[in-house]
C-alpha positions in Angstrom: 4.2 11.8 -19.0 5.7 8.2 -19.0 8.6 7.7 -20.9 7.9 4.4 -23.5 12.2 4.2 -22.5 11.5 4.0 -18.6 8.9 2.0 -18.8 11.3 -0.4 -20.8 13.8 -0.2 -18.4 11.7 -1.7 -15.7 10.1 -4.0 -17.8 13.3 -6.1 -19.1 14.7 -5.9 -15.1 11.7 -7.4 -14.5 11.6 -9.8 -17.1 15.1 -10.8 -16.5 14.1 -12.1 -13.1 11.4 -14.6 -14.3 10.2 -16.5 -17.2 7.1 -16.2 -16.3 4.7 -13.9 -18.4 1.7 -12.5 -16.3 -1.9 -11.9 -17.9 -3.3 -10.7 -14.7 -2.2 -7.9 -12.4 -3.5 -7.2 -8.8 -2.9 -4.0 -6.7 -3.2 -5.3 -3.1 -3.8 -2.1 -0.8 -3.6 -1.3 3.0 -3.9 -4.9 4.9 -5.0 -7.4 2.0 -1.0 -8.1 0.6 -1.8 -11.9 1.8 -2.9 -12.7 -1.0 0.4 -12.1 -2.7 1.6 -15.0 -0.1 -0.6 -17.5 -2.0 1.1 -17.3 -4.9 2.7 -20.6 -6.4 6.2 -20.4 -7.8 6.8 -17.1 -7.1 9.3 -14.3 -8.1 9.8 -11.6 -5.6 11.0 -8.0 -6.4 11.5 -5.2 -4.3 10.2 -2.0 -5.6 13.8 -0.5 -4.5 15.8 -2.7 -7.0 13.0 -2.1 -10.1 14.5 0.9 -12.5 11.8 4.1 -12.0 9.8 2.6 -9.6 9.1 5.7 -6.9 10.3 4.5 -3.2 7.0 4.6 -0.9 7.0 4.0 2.8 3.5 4.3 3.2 2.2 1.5 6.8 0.9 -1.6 5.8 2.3 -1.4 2.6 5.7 -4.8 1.8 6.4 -2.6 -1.2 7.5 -5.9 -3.8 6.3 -6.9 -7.0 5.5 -10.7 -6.9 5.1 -12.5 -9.9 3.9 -16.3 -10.3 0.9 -18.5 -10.5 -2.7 -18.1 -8.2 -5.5 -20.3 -9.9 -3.8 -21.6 -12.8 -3.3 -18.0 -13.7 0.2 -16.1 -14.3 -0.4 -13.0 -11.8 1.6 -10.4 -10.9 0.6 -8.5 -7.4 1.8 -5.1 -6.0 2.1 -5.8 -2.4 1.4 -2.2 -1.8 1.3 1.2 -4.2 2.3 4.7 -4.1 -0.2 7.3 -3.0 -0.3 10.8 -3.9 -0.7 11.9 -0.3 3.3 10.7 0.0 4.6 13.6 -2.2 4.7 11.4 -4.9 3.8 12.8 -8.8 0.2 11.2 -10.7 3.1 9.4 -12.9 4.9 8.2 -10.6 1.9 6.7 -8.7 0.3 4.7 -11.7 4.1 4.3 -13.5 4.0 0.6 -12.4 0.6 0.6 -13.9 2.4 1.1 -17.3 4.9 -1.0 -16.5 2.3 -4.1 -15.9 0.9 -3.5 -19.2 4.2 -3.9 -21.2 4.5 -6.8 -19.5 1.2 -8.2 -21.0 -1.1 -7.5 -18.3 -4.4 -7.2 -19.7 -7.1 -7.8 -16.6 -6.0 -5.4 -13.6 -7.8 -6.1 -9.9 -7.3 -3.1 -7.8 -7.8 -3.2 -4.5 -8.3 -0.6 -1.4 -9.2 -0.5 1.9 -11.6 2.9 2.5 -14.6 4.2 4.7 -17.8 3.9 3.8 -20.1 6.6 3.5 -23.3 4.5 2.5 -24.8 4.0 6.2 -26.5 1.0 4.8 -23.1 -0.7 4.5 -20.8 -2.2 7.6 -16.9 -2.1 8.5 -16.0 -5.4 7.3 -17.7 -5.4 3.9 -16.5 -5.8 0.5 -17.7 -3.3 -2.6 -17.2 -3.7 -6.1 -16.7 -0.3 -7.5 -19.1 0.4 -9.9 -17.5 3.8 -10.6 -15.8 6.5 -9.0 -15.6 10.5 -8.4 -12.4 12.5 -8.8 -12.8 14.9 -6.1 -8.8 15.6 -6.1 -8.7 18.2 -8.8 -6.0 16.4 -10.7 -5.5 13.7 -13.5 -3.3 11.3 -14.4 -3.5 11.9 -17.6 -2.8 15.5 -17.8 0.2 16.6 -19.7 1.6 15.8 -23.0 0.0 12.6 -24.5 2.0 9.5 -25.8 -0.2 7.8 -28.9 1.7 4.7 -27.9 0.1 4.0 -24.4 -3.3 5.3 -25.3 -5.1 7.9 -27.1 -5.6 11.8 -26.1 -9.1 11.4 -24.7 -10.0 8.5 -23.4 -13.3 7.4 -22.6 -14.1 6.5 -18.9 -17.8 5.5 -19.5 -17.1 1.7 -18.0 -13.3 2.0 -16.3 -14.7 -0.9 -14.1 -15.0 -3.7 -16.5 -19.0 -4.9 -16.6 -17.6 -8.7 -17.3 -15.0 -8.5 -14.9 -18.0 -7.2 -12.5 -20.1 -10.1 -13.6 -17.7 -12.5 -12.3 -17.4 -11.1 -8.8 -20.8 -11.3 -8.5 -21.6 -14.9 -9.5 -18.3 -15.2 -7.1 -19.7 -13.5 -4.4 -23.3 -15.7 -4.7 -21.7 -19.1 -5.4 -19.5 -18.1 -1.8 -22.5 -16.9 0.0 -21.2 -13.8 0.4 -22.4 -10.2 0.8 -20.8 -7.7 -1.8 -21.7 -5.0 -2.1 -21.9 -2.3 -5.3 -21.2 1.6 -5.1 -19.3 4.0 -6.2 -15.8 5.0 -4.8 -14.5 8.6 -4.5 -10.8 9.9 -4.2 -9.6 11.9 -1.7 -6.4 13.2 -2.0 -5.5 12.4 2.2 -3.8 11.9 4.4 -5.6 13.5 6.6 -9.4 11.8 6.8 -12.2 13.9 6.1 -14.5 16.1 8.0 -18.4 15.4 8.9 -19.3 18.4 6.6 -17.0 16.7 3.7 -18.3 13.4 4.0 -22.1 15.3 4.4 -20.7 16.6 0.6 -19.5 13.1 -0.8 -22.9 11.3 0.0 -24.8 14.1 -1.7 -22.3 13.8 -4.7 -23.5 10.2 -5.0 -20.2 8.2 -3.9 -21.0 5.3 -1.2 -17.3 4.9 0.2 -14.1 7.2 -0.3 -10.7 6.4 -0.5 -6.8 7.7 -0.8 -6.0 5.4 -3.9 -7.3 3.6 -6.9 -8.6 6.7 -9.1 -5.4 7.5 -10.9 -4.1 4.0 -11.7 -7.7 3.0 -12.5 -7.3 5.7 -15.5 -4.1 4.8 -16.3 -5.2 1.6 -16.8 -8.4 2.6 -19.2 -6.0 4.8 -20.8 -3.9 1.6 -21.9 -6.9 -0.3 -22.8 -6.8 -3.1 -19.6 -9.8 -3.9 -17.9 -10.2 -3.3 -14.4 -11.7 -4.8 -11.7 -11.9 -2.6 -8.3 -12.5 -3.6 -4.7 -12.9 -2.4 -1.4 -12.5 -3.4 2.1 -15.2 -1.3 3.8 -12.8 -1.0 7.3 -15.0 2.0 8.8 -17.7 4.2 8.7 -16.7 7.4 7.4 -15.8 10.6 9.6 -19.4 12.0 11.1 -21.0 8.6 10.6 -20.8 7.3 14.0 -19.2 9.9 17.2 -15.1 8.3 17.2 -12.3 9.3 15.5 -10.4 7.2 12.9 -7.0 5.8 12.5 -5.4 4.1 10.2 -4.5 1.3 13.0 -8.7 0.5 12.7 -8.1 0.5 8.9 -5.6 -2.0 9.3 -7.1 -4.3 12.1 -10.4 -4.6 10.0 -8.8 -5.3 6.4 -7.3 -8.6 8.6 -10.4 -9.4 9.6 -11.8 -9.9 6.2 -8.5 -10.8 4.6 -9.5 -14.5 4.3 -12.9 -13.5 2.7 -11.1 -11.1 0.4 -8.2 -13.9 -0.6 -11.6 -16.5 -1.4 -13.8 -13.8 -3.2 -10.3 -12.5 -5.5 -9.0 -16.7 -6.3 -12.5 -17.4 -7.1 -12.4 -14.5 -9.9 -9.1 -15.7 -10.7 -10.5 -19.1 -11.5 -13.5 -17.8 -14.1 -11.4 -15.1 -16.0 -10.4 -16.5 -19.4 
């Protein structure tokens, strides 16, 4: 369980660094931190020096908090997140989740890069999550409840916000772009799955599956933000096509589309009130 006093804690050492007050959050995952760079008068805070944070070392990851101004918004982006694959707890993964919140975060984009399992899909994509499938076996959520962050039993009917969804889409059009819509299923990793898990996933209805996203996407419905999720498509999933993955194709691909990605996300940026 969060502590409201941690939370605190990392919220006035952040505070104290800028007097900027961010409305926006973004989660930048494996490859798409870039965007972060755009950001106009910008604060930048290693996750080392923020009280509570976890310490990740996860590749492709900066691992700072930048806070400033993208699109005449106040934003703060996580240039990279903790995964649970690292050994990290579920609350220490979505603790700066929480901690985005108290700072008046209200609209979170949360972003991955992942495999897709819908073959009519192709590495280099982009996919609005629709939805997702918890296929780790775990919660976020579980243990004792704090009234103050959110209530016992949340509902999860629409974690990815249907205006925020709305947006993207009139983005994606107005930028000729082709985004695609599915849902996203979490895998607990690190090692990729096998052809006969994958065969599972489809059948379960998930079109691309992923090591992140999932907790801090409840955490964030749990404290009543809305959330926006994307995904760079960087491969077919395991048993797709006959080659192995690595995580240096994940990274190569999520370049390749990184400028698409930066003009899709600052084009929502400019529509969200």
């Amino acid at each position: 369980m969060h502590k409201i006093q941690d939370i605190l804690d990392a919220k006035n050492y952040i505070m104290s660094k800028t007097d900027l007050r961010p409305t926006i959050g973004m989660i930048l995952g494996s490859g798409l931190g870039t965007l972060a760079d755009e950001v106009e008068n910008a604060v930048m805070i290693p996750y080392s020096e923020i009280p509570h944070f976890a310490k990740s070392e996860a590749v492709g990851h900066a691992n700072e908090l930048v806070i400033g101004e993208l699109k005449g918004k106040t934003v703060a982006a996580m240039k990279g997140r903790f995964h649970y694959y690292e050994g990290f707890t579920l609350d220490e993964v979505t603790f700066p989740v929480r901690v985005l919140k108290a700072l008046g975060v209200e609209n979170l984009i949360i972003t991955n890069a992942c495999g897709a399992i819908n073959t009519s899909f192709n590495p280099g994509d982009l996919m609005l999550i629709t939805d997702h499938i918890n296929l780790v076996g775990t919660n976020p959520l579980i243990g004792p409840n704090n009234n103050e962050l959110g209530t016992r039993f949340p509902d999860v009917s629409q974690v990815y916000n249907l205006g925020l969804r709305n947006i993207a889409t009139e983005v994606a059009k107005e930028q000729n772009m082709n985004l695609q819509q599915g849902v996203y299923a979490w895998w607990s990793g690190p090692a990729y799955e096998t052809p006969a898990e994958i065969r599972m996933i489809r059948i379960l209805g998930a079109d691309a599956v992923g090591m992140s996203t999932v907790p801090e996407a409840i955490v964030a419905t749990h404290g009543s933000m809305k959330v926006l999720g994307i995904s760079c498509l960087t491969n077919m999933a395991c048993g797709i096509l006959d080659q192995p993955l690595s995580h240096d194709e994940v990274i190569e691909v999520a370049g390749k589309v990184r400028s698409k990605f930066v003009q899709l996300v600052k084009g929502i940026l400019e529509k969200i009130d």
